[in-house]
PDB file with SEQRES, HELIX, SHEET and CRYST1 records, atoms N, CA, C and O in Angstrom:
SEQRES   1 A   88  UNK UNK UNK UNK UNK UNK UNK UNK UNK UNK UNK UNK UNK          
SEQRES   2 A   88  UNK UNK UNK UNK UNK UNK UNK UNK UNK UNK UNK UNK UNK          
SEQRES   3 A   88  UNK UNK UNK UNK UNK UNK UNK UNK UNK UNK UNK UNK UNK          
SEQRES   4 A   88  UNK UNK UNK UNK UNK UNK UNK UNK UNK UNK UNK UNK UNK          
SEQRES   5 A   88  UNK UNK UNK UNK UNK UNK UNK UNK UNK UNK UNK UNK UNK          
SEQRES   6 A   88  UNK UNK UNK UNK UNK UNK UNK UNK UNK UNK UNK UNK UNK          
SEQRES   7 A   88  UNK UNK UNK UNK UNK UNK UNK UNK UNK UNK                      
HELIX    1 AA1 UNK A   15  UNK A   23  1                                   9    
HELIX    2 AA2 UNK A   28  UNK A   57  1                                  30    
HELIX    3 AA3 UNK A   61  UNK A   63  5                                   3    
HELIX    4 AA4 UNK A   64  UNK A   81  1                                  18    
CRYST1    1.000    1.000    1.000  90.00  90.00  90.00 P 1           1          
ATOM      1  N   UNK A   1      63.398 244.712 150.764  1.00  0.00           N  
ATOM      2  CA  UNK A   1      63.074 243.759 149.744  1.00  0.00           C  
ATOM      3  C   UNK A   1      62.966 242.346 150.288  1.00  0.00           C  
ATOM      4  O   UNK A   1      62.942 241.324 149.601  1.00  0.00           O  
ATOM      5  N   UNK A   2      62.899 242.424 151.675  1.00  0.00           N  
ATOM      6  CA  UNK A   2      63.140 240.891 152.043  1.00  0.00           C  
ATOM      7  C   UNK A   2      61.715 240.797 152.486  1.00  0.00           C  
ATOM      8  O   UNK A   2      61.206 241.495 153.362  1.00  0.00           O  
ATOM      9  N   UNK A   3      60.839 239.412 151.457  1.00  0.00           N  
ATOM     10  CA  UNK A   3      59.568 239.283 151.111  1.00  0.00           C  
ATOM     11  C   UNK A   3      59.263 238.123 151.994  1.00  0.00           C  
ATOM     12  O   UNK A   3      60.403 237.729 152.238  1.00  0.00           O  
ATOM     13  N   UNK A   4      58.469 237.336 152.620  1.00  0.00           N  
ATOM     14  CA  UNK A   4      58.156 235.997 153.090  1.00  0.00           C  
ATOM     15  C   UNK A   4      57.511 235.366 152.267  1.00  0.00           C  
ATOM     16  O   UNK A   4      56.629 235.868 151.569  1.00  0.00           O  
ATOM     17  N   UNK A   5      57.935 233.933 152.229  1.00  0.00           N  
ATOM     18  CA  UNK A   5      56.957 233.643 151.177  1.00  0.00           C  
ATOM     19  C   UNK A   5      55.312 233.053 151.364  1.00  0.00           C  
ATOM     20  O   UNK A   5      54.963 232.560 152.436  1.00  0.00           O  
ATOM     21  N   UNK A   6      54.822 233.114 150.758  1.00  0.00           N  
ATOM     22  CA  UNK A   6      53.224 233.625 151.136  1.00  0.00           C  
ATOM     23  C   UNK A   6      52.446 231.477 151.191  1.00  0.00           C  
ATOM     24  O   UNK A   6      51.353 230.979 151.461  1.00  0.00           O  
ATOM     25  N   UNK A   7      53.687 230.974 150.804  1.00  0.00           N  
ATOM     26  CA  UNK A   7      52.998 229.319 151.020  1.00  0.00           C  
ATOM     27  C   UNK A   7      53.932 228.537 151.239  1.00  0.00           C  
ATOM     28  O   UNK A   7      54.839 229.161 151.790  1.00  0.00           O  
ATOM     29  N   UNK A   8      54.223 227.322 151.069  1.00  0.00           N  
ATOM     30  CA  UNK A   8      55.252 226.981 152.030  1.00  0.00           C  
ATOM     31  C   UNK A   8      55.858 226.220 150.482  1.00  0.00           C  
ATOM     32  O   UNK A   8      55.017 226.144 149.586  1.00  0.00           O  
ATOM     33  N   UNK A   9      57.022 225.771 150.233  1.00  0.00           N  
ATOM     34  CA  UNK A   9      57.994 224.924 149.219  1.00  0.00           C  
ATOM     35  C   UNK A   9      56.887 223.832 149.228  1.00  0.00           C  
ATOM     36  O   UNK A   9      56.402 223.273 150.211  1.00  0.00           O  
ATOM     37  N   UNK A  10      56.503 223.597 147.485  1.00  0.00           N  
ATOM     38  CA  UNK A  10      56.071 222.098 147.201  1.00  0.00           C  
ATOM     39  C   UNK A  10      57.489 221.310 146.420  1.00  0.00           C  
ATOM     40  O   UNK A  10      57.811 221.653 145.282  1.00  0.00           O  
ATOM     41  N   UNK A  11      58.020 220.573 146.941  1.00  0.00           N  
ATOM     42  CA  UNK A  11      58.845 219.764 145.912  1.00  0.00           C  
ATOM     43  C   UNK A  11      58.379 218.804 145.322  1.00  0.00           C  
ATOM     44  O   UNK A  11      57.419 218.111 145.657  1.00  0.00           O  
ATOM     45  N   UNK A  12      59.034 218.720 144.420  1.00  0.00           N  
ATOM     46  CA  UNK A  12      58.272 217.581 143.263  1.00  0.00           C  
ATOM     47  C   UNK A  12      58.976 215.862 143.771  1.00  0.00           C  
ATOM     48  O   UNK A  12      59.851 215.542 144.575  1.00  0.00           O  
ATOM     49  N   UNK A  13      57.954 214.955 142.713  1.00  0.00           N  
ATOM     50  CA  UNK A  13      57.976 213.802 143.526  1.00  0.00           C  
ATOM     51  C   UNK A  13      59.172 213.352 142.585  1.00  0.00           C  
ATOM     52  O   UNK A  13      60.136 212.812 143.127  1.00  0.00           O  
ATOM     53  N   UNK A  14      59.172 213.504 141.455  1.00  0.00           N  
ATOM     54  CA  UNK A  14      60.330 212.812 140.645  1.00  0.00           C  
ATOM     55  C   UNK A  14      60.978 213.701 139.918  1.00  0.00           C  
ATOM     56  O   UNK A  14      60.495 214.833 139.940  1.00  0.00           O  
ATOM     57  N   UNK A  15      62.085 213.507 139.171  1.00  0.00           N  
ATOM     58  CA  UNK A  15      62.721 214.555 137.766  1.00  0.00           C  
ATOM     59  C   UNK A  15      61.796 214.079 136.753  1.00  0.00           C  
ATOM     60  O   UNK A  15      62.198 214.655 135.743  1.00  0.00           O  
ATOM     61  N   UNK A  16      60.741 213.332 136.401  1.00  0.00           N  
ATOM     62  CA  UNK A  16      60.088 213.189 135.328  1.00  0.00           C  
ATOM     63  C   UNK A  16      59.282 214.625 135.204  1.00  0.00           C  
ATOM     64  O   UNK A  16      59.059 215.312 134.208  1.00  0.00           O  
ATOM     65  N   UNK A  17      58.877 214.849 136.792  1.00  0.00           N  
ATOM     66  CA  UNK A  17      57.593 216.197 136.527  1.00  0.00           C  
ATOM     67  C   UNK A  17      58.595 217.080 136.037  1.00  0.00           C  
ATOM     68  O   UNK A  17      58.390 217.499 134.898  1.00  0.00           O  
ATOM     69  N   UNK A  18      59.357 217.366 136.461  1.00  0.00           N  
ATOM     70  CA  UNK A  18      60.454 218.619 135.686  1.00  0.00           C  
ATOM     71  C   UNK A  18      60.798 218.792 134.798  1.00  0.00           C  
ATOM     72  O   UNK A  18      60.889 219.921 134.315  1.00  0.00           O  
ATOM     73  N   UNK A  19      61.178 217.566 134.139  1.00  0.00           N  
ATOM     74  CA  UNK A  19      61.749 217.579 132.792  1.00  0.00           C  
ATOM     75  C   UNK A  19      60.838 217.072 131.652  1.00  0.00           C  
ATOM     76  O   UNK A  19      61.039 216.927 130.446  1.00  0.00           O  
ATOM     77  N   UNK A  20      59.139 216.721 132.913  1.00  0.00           N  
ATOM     78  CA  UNK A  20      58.384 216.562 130.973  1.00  0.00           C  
ATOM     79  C   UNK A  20      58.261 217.523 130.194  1.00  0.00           C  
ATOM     80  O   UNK A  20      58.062 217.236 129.013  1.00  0.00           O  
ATOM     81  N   UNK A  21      58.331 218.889 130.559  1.00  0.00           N  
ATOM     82  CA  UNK A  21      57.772 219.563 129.404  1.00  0.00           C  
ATOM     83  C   UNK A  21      58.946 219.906 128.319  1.00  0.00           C  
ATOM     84  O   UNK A  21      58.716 220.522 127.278  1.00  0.00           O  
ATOM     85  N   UNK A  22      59.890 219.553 128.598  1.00  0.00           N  
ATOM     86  CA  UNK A  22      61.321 219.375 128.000  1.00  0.00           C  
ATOM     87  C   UNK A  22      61.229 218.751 126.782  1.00  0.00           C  
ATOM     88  O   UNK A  22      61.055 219.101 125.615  1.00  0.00           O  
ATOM     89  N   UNK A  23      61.507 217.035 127.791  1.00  0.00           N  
ATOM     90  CA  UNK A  23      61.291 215.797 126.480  1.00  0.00           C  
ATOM     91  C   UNK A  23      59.937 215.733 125.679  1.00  0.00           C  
ATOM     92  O   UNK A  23      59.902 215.206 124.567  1.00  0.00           O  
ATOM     93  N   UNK A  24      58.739 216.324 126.314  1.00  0.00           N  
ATOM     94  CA  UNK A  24      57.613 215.894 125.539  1.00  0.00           C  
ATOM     95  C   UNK A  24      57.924 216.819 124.333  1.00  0.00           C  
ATOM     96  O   UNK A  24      57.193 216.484 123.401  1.00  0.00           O  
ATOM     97  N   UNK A  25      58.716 217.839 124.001  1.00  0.00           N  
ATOM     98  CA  UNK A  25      58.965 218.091 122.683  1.00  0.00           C  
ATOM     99  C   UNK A  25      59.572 217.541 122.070  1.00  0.00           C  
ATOM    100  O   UNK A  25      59.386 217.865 120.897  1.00  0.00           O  
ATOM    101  N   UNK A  26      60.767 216.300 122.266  1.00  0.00           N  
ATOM    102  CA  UNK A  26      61.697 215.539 121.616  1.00  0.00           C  
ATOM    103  C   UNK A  26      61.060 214.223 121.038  1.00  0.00           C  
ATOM    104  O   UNK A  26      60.301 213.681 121.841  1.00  0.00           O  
ATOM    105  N   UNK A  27      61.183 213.645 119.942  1.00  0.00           N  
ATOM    106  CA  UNK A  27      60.936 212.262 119.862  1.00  0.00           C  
ATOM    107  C   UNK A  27      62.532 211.555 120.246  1.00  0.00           C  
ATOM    108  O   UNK A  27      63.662 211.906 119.907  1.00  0.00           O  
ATOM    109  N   UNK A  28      62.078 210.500 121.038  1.00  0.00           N  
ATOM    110  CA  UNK A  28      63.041 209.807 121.988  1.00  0.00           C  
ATOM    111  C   UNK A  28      63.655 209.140 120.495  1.00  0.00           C  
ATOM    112  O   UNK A  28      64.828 209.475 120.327  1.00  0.00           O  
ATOM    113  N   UNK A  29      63.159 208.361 119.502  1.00  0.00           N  
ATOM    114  CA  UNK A  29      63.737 207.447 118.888  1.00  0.00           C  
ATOM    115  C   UNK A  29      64.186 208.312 118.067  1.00  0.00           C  
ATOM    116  O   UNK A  29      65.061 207.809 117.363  1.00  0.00           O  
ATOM    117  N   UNK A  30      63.941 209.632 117.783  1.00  0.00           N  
ATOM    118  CA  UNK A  30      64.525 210.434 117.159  1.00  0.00           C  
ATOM    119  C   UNK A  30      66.292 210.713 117.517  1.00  0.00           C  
ATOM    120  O   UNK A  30      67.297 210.483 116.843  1.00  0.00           O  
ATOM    121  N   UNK A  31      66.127 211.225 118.698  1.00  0.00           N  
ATOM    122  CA  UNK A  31      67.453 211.616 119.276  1.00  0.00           C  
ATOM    123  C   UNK A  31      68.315 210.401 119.737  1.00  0.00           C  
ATOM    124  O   UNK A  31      69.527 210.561 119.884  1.00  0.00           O  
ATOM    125  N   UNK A  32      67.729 209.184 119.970  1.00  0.00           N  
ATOM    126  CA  UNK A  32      68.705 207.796 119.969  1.00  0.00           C  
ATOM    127  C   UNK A  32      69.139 207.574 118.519  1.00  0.00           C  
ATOM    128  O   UNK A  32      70.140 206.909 118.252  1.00  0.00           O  
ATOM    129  N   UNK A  33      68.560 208.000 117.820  1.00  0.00           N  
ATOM    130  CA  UNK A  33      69.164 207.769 115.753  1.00  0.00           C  
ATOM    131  C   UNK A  33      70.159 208.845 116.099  1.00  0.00           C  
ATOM    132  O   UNK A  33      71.368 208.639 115.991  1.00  0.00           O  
ATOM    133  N   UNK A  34      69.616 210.103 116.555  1.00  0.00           N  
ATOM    134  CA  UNK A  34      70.950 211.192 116.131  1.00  0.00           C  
ATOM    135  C   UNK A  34      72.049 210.629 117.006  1.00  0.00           C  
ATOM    136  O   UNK A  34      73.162 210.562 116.484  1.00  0.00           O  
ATOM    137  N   UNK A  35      71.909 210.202 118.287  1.00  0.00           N  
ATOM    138  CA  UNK A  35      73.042 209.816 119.181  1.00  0.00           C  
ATOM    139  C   UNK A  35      73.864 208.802 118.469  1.00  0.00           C  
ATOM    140  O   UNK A  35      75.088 208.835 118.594  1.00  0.00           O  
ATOM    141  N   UNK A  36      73.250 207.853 117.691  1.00  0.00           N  
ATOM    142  CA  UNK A  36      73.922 206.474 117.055  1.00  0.00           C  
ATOM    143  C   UNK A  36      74.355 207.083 116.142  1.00  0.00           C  
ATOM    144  O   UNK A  36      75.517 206.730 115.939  1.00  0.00           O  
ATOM    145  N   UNK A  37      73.900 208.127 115.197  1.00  0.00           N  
ATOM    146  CA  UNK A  37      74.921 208.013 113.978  1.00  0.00           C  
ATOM    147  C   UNK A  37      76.032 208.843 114.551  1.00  0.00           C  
ATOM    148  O   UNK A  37      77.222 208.570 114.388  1.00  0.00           O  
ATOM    149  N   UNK A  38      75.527 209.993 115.311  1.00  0.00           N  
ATOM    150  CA  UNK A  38      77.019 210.634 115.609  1.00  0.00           C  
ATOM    151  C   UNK A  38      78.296 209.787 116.378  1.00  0.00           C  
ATOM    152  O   UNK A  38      79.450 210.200 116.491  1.00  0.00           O  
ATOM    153  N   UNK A  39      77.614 208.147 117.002  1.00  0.00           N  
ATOM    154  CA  UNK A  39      78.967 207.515 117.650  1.00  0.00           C  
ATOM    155  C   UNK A  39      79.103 206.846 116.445  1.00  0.00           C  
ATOM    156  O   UNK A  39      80.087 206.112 116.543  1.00  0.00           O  
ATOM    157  N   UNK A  40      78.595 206.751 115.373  1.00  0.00           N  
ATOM    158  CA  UNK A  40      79.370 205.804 114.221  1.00  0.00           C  
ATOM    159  C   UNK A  40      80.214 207.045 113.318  1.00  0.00           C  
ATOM    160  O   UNK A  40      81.146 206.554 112.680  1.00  0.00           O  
ATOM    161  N   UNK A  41      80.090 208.315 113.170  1.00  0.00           N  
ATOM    162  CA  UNK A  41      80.482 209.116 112.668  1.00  0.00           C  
ATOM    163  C   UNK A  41      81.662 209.074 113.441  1.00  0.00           C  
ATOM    164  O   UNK A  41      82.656 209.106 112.716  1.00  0.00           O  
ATOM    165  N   UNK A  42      81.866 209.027 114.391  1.00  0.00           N  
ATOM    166  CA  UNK A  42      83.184 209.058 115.211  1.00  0.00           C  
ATOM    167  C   UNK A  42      83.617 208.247 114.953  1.00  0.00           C  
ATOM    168  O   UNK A  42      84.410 208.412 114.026  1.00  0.00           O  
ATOM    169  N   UNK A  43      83.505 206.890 115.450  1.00  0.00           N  
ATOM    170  CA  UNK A  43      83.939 205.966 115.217  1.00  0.00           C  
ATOM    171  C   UNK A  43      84.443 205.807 113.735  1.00  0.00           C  
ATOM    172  O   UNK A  43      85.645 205.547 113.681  1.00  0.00           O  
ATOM    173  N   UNK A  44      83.883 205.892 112.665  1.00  0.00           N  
ATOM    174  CA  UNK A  44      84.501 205.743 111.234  1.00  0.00           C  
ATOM    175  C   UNK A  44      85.921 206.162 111.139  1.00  0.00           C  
ATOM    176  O   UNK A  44      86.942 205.548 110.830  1.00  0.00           O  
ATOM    177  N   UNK A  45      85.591 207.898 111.646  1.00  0.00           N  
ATOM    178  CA  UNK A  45      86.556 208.864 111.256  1.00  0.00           C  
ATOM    179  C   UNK A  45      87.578 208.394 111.871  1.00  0.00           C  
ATOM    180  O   UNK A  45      88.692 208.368 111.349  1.00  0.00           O  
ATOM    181  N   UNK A  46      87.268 207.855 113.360  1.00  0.00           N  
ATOM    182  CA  UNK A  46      88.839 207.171 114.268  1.00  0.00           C  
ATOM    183  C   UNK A  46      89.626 205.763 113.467  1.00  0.00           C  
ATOM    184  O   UNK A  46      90.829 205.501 113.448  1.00  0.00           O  
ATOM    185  N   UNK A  47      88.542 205.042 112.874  1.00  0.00           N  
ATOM    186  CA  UNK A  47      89.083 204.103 112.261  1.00  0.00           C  
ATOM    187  C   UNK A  47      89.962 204.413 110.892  1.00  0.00           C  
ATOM    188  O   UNK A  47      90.713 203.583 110.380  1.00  0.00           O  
ATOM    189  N   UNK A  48      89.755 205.664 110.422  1.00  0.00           N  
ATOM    190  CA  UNK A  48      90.249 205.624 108.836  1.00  0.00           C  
ATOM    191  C   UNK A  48      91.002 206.537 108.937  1.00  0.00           C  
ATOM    192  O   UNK A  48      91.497 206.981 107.901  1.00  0.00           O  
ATOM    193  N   UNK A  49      91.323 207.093 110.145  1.00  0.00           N  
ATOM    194  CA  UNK A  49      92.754 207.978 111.065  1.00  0.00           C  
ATOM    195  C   UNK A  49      93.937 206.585 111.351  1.00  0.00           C  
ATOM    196  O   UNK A  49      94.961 206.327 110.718  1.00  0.00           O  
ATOM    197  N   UNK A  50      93.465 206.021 112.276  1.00  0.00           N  
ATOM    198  CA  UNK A  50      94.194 204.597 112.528  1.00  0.00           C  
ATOM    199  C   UNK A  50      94.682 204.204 111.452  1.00  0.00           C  
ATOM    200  O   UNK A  50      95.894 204.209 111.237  1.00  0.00           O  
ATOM    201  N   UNK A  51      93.704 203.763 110.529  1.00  0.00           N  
ATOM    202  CA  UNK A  51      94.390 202.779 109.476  1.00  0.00           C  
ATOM    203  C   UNK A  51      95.429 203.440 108.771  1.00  0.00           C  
ATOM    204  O   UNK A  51      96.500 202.902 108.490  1.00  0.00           O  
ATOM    205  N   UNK A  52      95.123 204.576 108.493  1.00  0.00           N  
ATOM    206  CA  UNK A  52      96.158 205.346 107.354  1.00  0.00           C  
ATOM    207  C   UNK A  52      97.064 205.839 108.140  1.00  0.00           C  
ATOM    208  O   UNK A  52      97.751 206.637 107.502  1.00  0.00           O  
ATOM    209  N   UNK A  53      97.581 205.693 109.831  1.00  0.00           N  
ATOM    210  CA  UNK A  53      98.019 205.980 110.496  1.00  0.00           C  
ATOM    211  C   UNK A  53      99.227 204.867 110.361  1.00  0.00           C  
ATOM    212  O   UNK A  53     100.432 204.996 110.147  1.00  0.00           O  
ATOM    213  N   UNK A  54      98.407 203.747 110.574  1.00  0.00           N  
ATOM    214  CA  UNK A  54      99.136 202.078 110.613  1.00  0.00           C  
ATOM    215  C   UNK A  54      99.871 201.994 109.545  1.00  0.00           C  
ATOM    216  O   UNK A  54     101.076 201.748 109.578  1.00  0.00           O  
ATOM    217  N   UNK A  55      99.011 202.249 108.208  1.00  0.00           N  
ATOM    218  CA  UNK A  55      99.312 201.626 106.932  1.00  0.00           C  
ATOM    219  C   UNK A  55     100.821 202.782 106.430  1.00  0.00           C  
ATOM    220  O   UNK A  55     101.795 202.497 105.734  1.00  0.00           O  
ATOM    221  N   UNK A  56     100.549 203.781 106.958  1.00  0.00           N  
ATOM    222  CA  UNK A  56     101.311 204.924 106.419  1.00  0.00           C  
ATOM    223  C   UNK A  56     102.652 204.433 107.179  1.00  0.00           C  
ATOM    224  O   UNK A  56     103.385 203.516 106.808  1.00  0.00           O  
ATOM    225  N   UNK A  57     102.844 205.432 108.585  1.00  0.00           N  
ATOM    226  CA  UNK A  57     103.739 204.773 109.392  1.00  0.00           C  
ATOM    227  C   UNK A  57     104.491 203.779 110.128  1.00  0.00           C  
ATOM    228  O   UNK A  57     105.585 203.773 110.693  1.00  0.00           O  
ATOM    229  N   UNK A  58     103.614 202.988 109.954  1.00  0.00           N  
ATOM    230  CA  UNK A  58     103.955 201.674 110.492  1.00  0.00           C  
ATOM    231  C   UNK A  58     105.411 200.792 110.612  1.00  0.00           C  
ATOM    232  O   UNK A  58     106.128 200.958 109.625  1.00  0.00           O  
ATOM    233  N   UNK A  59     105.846 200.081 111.426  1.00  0.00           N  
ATOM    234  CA  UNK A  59     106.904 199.923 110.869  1.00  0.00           C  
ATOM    235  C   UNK A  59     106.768 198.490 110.140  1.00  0.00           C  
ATOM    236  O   UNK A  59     107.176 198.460 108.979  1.00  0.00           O  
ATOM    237  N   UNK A  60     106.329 197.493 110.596  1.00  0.00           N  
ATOM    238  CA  UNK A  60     105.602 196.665 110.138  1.00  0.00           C  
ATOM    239  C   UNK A  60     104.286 196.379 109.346  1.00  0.00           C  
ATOM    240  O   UNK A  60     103.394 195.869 110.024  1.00  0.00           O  
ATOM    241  N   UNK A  61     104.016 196.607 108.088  1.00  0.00           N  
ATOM    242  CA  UNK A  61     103.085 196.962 107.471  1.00  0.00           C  
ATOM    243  C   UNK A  61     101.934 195.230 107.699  1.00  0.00           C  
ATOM    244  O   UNK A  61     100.712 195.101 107.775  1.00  0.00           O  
ATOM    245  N   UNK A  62     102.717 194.519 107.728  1.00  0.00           N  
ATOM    246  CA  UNK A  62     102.458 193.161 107.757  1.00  0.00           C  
ATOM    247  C   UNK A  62     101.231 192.684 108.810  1.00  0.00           C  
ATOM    248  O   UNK A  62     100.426 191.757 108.718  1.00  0.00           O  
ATOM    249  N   UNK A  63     101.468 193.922 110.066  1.00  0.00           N  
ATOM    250  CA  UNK A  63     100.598 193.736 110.668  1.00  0.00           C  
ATOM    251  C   UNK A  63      99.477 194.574 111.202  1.00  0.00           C  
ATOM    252  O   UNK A  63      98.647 194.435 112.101  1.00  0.00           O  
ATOM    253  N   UNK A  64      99.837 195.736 110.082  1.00  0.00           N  
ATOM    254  CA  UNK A  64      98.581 196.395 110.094  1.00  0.00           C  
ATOM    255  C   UNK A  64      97.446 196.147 109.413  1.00  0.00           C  
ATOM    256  O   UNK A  64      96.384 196.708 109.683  1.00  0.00           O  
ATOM    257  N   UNK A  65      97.586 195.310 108.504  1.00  0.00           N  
ATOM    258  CA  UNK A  65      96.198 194.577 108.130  1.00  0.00           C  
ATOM    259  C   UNK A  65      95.342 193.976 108.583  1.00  0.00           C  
ATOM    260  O   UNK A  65      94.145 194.117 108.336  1.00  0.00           O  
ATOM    261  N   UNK A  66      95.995 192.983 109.539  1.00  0.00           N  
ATOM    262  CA  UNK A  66      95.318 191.982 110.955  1.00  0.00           C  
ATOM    263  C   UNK A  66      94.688 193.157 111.940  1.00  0.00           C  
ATOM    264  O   UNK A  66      93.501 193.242 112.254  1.00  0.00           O  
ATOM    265  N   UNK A  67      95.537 193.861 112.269  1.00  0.00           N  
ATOM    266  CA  UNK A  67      95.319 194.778 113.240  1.00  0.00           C  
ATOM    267  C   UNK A  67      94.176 195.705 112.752  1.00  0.00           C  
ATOM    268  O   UNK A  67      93.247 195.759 113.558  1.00  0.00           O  
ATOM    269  N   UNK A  68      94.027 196.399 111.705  1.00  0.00           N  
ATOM    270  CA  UNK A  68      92.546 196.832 110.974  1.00  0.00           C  
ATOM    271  C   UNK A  68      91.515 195.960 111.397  1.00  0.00           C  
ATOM    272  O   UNK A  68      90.527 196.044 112.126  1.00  0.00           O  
ATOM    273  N   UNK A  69      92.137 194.980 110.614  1.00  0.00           N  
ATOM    274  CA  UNK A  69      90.480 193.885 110.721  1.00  0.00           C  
ATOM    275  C   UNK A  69      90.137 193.748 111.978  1.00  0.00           C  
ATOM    276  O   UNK A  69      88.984 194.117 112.199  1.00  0.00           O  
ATOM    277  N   UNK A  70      90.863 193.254 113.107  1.00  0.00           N  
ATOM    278  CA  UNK A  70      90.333 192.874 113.815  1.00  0.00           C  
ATOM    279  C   UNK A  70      89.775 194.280 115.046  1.00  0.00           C  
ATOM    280  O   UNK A  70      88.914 193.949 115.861  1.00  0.00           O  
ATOM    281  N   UNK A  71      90.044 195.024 115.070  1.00  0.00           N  
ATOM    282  CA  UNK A  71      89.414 196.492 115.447  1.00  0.00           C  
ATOM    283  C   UNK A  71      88.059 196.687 115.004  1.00  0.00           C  
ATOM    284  O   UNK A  71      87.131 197.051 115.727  1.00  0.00           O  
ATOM    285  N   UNK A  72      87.974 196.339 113.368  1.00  0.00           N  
ATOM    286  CA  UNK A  72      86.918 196.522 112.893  1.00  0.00           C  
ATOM    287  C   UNK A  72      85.822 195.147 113.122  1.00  0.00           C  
ATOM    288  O   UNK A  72      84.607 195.334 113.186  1.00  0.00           O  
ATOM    289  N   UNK A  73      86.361 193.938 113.218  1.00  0.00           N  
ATOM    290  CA  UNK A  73      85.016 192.869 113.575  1.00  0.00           C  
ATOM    291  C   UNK A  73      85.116 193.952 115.473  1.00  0.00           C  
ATOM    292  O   UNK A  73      84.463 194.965 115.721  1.00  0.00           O  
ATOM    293  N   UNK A  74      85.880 193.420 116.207  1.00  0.00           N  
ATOM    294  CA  UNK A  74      85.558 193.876 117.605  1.00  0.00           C  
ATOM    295  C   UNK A  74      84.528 194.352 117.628  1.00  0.00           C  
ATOM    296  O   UNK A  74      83.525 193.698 117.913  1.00  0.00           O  
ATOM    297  N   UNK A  75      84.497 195.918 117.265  1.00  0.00           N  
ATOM    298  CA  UNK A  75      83.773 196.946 116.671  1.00  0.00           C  
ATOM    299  C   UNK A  75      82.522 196.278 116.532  1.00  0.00           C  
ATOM    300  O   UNK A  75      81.732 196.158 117.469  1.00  0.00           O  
ATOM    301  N   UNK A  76      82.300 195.784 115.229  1.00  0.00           N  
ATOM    302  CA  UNK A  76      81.154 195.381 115.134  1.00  0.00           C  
ATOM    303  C   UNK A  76      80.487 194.026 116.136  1.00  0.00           C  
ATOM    304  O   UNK A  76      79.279 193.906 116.338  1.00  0.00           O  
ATOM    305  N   UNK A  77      81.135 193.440 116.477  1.00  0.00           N  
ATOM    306  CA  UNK A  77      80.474 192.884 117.525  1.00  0.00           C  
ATOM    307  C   UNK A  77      80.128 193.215 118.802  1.00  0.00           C  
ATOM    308  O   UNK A  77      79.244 192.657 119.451  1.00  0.00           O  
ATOM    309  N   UNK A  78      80.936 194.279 119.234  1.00  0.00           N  
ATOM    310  CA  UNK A  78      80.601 195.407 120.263  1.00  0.00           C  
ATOM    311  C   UNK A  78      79.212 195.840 119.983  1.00  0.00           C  
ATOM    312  O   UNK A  78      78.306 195.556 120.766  1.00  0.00           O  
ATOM    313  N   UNK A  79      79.000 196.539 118.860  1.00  0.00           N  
ATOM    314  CA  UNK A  79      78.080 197.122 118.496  1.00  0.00           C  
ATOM    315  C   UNK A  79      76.615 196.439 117.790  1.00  0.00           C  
ATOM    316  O   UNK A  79      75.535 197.013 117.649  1.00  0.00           O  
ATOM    317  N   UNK A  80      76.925 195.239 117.466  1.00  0.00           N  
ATOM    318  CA  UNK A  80      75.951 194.218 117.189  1.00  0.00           C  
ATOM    319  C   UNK A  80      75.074 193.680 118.705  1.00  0.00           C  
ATOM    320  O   UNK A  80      73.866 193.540 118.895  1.00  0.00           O  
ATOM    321  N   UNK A  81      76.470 193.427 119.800  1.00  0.00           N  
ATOM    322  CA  UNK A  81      76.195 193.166 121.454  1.00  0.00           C  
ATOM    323  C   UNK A  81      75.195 194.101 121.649  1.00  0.00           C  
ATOM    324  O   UNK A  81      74.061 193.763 121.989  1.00  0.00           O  
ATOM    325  N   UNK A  82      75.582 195.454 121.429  1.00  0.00           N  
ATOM    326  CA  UNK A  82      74.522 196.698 122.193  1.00  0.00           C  
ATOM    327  C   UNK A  82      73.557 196.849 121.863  1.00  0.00           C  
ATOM    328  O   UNK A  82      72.761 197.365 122.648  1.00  0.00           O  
ATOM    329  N   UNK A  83      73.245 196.577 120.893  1.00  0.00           N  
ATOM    330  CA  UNK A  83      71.988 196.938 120.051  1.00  0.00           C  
ATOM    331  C   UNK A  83      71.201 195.515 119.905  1.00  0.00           C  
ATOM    332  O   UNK A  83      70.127 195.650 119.319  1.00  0.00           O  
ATOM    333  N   UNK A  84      71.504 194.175 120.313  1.00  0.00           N  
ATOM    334  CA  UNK A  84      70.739 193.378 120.677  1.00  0.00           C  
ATOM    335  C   UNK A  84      69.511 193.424 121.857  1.00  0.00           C  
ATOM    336  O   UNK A  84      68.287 193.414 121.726  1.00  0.00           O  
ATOM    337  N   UNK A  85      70.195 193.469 122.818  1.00  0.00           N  
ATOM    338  CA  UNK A  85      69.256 193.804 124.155  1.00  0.00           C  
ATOM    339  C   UNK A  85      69.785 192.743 124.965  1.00  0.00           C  
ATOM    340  O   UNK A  85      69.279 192.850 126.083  1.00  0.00           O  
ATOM    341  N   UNK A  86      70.596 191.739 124.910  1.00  0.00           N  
ATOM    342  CA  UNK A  86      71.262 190.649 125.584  1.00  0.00           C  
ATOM    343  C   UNK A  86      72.226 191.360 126.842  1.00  0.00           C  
ATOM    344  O   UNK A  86      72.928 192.371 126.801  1.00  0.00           O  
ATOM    345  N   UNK A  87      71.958 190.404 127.961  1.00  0.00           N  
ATOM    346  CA  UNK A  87      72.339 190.800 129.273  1.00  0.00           C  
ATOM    347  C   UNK A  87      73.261 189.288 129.389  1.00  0.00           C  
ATOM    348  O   UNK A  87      73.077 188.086 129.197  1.00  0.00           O  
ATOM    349  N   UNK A  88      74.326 190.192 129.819  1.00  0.00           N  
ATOM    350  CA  UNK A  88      75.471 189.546 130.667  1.00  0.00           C  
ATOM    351  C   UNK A  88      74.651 189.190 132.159  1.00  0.00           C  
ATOM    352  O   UNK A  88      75.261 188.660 133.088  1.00  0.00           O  
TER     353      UNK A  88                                                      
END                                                                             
């Protein structure tokens, strides 16, 4: 069973030739929406774990309010940063 092969290895010039026939079935802005809502879906669920985490147990309730908020601006300015296009 041991065959030669009858032409010699072409390798390809980039991973684009490989993987177009892949992505050319995907819409790109499609799957960047599904990628974004599923990190805000996370993200929610971690935040409203936390809070009722804070607010519940806490021993200091006093400062789980500050501590919410300011998770949640961070957050959104994190996420306001990324989705600008602004370079450090």
């Amino acid at each position: 069973m041991d065959s030669e092969p009858t032409q010699a290895f072409q390798g390809v010039s980039s991973p684009q030739e490989v993987f177009a026939p892949f992505f050319a079935s995907f819409d790109l802005t499609t799957v960047i929406s599904v990628v974004a809502l599923l990190l805000f879906v996370v993200w929610a669920l971690y935040t409203a774990v936390a809070a009722y985490h804070l607010l519940r147990y806490g021993h200091r309730s006093a400062v789980a309010i500050p501590a919410i908020m300011t998770h949640v601006l961070v957050s959104f300015f994190l996420s306001l940063f990324a989705v600008s296009g602004l370079h450090l």
